[in-house]
VOKOL-989887 format. One line per field, with one value per residue (C-alpha): x, y, z; residue number from 1; residue in one letter. Coordinates in pm, 1 decimal. Example, Ala and Ser with C-alpha at 12.3 -4.5 7.8 and 13.67 -1.06 7.14 Angstrom:
BEGIN
u 1230.0|1367.0;
v -450.0|-106.0;
w 780.0|714.0;
logu 1|2;
zator a|s;
END
This chain:
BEGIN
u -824.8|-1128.0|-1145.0|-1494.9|-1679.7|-1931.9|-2267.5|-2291.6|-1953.0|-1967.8|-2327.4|-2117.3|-1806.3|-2112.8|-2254.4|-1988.5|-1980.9|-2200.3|-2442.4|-2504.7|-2623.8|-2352.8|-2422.7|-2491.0|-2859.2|-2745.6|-2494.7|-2823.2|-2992.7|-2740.0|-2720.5|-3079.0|-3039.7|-2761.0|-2975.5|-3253.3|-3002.1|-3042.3|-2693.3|-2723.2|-2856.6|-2621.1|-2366.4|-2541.4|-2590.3|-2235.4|-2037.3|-2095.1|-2034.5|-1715.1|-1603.8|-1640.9|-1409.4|-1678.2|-1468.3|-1717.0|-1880.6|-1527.7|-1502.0|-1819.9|-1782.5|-1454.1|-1651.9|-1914.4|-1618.7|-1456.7|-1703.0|-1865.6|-2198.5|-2434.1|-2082.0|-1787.2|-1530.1|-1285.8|-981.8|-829.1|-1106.7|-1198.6|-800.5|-829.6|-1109.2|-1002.6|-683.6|-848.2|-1063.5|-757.9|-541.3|-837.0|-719.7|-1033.5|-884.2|-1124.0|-1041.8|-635.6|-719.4|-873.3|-558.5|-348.4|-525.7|-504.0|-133.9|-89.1|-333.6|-178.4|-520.3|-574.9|-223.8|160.6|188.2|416.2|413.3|582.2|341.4|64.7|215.3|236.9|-126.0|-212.0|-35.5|-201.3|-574.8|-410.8|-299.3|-688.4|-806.7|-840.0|-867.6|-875.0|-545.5|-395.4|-456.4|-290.0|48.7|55.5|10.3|258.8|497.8|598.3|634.7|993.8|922.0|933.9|1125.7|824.0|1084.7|1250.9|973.7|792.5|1019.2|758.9|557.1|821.1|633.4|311.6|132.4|-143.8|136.0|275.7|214.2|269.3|472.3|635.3|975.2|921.5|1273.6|1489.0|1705.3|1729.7|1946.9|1823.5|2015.6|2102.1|1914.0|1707.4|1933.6|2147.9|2444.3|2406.3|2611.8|2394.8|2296.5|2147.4|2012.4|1605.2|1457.8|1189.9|846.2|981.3|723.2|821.5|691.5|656.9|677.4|700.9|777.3|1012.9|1038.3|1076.7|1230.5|1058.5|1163.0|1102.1|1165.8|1380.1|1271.2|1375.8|1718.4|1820.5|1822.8|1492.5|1584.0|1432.5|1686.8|1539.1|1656.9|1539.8|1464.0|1326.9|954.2|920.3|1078.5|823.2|455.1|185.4|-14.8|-346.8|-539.3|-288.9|-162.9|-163.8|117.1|373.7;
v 2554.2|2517.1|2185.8|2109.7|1729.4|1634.5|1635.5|1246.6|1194.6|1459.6|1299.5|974.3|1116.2|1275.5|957.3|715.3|758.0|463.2|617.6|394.8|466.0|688.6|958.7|1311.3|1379.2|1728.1|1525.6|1339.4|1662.5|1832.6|1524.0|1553.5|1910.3|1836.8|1582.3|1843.7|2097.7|2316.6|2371.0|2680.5|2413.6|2174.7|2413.6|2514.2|2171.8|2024.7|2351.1|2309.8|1949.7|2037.1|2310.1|2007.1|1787.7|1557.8|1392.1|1325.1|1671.4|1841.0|1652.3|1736.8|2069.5|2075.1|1958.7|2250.7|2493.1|2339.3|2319.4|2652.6|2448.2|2799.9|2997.2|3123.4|2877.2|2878.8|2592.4|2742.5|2595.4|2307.9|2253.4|2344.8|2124.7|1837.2|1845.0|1857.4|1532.5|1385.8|1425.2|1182.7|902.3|984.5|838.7|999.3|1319.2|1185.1|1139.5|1471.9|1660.9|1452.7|1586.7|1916.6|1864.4|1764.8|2037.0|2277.2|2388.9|2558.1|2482.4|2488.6|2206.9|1947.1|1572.3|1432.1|1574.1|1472.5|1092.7|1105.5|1140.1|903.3|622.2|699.9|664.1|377.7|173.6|214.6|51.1|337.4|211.5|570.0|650.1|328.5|434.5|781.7|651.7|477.5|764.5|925.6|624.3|717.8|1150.1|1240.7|1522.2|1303.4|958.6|802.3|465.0|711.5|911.9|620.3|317.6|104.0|67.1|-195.6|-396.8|-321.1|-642.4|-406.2|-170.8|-219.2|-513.7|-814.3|-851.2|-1191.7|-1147.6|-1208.4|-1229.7|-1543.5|-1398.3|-1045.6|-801.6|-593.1|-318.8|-68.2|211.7|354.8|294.2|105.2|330.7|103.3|-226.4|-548.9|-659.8|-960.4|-1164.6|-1307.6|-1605.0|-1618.0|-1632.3|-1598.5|-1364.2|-1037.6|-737.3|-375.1|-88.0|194.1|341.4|618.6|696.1|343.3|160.6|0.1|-88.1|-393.3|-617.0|-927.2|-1262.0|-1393.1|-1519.3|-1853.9|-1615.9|-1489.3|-1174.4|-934.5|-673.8|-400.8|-280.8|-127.4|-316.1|-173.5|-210.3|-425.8|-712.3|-749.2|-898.6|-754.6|-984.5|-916.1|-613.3|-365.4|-396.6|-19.0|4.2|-158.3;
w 352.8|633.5|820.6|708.3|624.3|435.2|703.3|702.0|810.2|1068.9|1194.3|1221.5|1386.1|1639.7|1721.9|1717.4|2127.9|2239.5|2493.4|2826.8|3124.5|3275.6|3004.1|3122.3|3029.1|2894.8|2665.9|2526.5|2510.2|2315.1|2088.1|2014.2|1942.4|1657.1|1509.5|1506.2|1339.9|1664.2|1706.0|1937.8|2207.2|2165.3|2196.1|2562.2|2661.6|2572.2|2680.2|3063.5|3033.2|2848.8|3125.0|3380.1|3203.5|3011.5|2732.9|2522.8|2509.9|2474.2|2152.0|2011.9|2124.7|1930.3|1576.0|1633.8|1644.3|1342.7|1147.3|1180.3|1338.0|1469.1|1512.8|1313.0|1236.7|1554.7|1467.4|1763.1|1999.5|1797.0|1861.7|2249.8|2300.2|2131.8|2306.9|2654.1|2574.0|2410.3|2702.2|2896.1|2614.8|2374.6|2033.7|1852.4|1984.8|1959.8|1562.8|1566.2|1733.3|1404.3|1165.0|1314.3|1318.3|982.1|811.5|1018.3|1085.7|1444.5|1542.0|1369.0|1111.5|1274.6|1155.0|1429.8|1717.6|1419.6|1411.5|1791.0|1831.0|1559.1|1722.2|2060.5|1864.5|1710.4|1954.8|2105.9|1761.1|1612.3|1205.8|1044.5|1283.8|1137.4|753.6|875.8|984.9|708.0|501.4|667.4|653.7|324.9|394.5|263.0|507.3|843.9|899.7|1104.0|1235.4|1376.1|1561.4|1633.0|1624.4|1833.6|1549.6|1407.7|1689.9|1605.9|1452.4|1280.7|1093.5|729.2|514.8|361.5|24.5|-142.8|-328.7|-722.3|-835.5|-793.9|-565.3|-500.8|-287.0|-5.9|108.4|428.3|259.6|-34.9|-265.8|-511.8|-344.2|2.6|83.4|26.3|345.6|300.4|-59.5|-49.7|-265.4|-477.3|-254.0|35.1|258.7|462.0|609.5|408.7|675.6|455.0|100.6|34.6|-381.8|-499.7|-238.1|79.1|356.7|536.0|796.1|723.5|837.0|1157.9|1170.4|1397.0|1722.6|1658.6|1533.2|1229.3|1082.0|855.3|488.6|139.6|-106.5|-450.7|-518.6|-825.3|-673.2|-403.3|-456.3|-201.9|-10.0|72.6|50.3|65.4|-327.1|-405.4|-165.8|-405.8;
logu 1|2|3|4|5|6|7|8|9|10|11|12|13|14|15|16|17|18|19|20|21|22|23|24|25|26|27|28|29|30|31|32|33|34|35|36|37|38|39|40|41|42|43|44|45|46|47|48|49|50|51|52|53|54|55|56|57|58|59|60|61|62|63|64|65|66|67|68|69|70|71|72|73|74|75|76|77|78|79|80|81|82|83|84|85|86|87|88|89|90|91|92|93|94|95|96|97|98|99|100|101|102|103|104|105|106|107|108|109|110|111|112|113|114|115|116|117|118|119|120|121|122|123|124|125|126|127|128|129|130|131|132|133|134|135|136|137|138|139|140|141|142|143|144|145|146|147|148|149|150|151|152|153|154|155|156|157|158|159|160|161|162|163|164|165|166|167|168|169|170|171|172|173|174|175|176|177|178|179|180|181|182|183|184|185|186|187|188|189|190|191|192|193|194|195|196|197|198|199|200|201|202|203|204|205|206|207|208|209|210|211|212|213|214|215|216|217|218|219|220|221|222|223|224|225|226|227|228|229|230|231|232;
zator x|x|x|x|x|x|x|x|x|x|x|x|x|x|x|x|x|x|x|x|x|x|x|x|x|x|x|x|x|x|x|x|x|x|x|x|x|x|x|x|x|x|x|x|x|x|x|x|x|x|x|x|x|x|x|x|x|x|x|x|x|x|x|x|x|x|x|x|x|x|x|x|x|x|x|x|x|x|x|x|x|x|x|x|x|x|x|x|x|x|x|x|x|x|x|x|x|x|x|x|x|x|x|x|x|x|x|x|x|x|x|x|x|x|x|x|x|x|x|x|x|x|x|x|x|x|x|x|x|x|x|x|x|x|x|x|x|x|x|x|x|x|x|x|x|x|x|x|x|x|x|x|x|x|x|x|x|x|x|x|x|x|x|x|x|x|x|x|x|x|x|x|x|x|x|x|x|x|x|x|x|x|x|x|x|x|x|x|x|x|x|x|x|x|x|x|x|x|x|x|x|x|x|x|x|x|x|x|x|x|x|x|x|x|x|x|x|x|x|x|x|x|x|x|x|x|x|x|x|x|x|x;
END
């Protein structure tokens, strides 16, 4: 399947930049051009820029080539660009190269390298990145903790759930099979960091020292809180 997006969201992903002063007139110029449909000249204007290392016009340059904008599809350079603005901490660009990496499109499928560059975007604000690890929180295909196990600290991953049951058991895996690690009352509040089948796992609350352990728990016994209910 093509990377392709509908024109609006493509238009936005264009113009999300915020232009200032600094900007390269022949970034503006090939800006204009898009907006005009006149992708041939924005392809001349931002391809120069791109060639002299100009973030911003490497990542345009990228959509043009993925989306077939006055040329043939080319994944291959959307993929080279991309990376080259990426590389120069452009989380748009960074989101770009983790799609890529999960379609397989332009380069060899590979959800780790894909998470990888989602977290970089991420940690930059990055809100569609965000919604992405998620995603791929709960892929039977890649244990994301243990690619990424810094996003246990990261106040913006998972969410909230309240226990429903009276007291329930949590366990050391996903799985009635695993010891019972620890036993949690009825509305007491924890954090959901992913969901494998029917069991999540989450972090425990602090203990005396200040400490969180993780475990599974299955999902029925857990409430969501806040806006993330479909999760449960």
């Amino acid at each position: 399947m093509r990377f392709s997006i509908p024109a609006p969201v493509l238009l936005f992903l264009l113009l999300s930049p915020m232009l200032h002063a600094e900007t390269p007139k022949g970034f503006e110029l090939g800006m204009n051009a898009m907006l005009e449909g006149n992708f041939a000249e924005a392809y001349c204007q931002w391809k120069p820029l791109a060639q002299k290392g100009y973030a911003e016009a490497q990542y345009n340059l990228g959509w043009l080539y993925a989306n077939g904008n006055g040329m043939r599809v080319d994944m291959r350079q959307a993929f080279y660009w991309w990376e080259a603005a990426a590389d120069q901490g452009h989380a748009d660009a960074q989101f770009a190269l983790g799609l890529s990496y999960t379609t397989g499109e332009g380069v060899k499928r590979d959800l780790n390298k894909a998470a990888q560059w989602f977290y970089k975007a991420a940690r930059q604000g990055h809100l569609d990145a965000r919604e992405s690890l998620m995603r791929l929180a709960g892929d039977l295909d890649l244990n994301l903790l243990v690619s990424l196990p810094q996003l246990i600290s990261e106040p913006w991953f998972g969410w909230n759930a309240r226990v429903k049951g009276d007291r329930i058991n949590v366990r050391a895996g996903p799985g009635t099979k695993y010891r019972i690690v620890a036993k949690l009352n009825k509305g007491q509040e924890l954090r959901v960091l992913e969901r494998h089948g029917d069991w999540l796992h989450i972090q425990l609350p602090a203990n005396k020292e200040g400490n969180a352990d993780l475990a599974w728990v299955y999902h029925s016994l857990l409430k969501p809180v806040g806006p993330r209910s479909a999760s449960l």
